[in-house]
MARMI-114332 format. One record per residue (C-alpha): x, y, z. Coordinates in nm, 4 decimals. Each point is the difference from the previous one (the first is absolute). Example, Ala and Ser with C-alpha at 12.3 -4.5 7.8 and 13.67 -1.06 7.14 Angstrom:
2
ATOM        c1        c2        c3
ATOM    1.2300   -0.4500    0.7800
ATOM    0.1370    0.3440   -0.0660
***
This chain:
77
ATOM        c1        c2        c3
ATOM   -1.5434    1.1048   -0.4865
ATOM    0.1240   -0.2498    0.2400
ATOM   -0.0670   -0.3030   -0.2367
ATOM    0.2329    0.1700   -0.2730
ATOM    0.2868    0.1125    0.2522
ATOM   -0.0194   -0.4265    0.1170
ATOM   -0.0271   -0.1374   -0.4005
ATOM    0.3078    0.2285   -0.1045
ATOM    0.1820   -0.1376    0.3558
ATOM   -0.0728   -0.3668   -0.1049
ATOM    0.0528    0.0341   -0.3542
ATOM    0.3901    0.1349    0.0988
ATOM    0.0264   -0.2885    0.2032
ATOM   -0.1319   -0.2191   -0.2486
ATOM    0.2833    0.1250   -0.2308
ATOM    0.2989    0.1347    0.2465
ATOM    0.0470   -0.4032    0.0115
ATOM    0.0538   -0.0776   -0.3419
ATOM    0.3375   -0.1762   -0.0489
ATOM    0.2158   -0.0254   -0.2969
ATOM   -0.0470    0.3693   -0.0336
ATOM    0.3453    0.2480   -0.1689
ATOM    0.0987    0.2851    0.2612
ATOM   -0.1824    0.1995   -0.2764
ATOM   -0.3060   -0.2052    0.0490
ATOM    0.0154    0.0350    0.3501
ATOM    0.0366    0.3793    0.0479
ATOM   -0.2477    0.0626   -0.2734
ATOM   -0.2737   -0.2254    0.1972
ATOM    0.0869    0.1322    0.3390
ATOM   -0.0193    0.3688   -0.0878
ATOM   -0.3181   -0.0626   -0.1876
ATOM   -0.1300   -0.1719    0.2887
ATOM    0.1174    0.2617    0.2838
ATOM   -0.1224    0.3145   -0.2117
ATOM   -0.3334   -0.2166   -0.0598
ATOM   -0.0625    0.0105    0.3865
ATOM    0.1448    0.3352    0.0494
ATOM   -0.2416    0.1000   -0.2554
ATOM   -0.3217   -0.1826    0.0973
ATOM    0.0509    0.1668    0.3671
ATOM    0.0581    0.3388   -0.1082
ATOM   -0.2716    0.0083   -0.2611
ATOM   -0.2531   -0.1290    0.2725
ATOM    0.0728    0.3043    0.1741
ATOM   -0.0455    0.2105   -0.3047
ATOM   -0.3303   -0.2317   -0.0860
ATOM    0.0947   -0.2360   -0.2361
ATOM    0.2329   -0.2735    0.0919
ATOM    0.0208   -0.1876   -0.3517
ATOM    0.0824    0.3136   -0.1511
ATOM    0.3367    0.0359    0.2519
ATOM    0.0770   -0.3806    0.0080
ATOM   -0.0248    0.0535   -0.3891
ATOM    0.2168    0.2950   -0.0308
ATOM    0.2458   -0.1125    0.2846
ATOM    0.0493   -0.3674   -0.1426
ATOM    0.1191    0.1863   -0.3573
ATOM    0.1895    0.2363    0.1736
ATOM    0.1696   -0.2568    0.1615
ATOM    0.1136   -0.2292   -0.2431
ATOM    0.1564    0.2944   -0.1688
ATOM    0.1565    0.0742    0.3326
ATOM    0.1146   -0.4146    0.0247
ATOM    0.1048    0.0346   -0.3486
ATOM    0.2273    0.3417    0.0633
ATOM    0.1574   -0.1375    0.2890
ATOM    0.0873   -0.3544   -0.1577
ATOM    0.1686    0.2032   -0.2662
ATOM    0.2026    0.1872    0.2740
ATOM    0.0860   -0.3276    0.1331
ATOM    0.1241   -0.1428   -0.2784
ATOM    0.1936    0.3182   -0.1396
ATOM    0.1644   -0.0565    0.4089
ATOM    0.1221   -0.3215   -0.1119
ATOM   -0.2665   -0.2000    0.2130
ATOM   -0.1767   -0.3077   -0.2375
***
């Protein structure tokens, strides 16, 4: 449990600095990467923390995607 909560944190890390990246790119990636680790440490209280990390990282790059859509419909590139 502990090694999967630590690979998802370093794997985020690994690609929160990529550079060159759109705004898009950027919200999509974060959100993934923040609903990944919200995921992975709720589903390791539920028992399965690939499972959550899994389901949170999807649910969060729909959640990057939605609000880079706001953004942009707000006038901000």
């Amino acid at each position: 449990m502990r090694k999967t909560v630590m690979l998802i944190l370093a794997a985020a890390l690994l690609f929160s600095g990529c550079a060159n990246m759109s705004n898009t790119e950027q919200r999509v990636l974060s959100g993934g990467a923040m609903g990944a680790a919200g995921g992975a440490l709720i589903g390791a209280a539920a028992g399965s923390a690939a499972i959550g990390a899994a389901a949170g990282g999807g649910a969060g790059l729909l959640g990057g995607y939605v609000y880079d859509q706001y953004q942009k419909s707000r006038g901000n590139p």
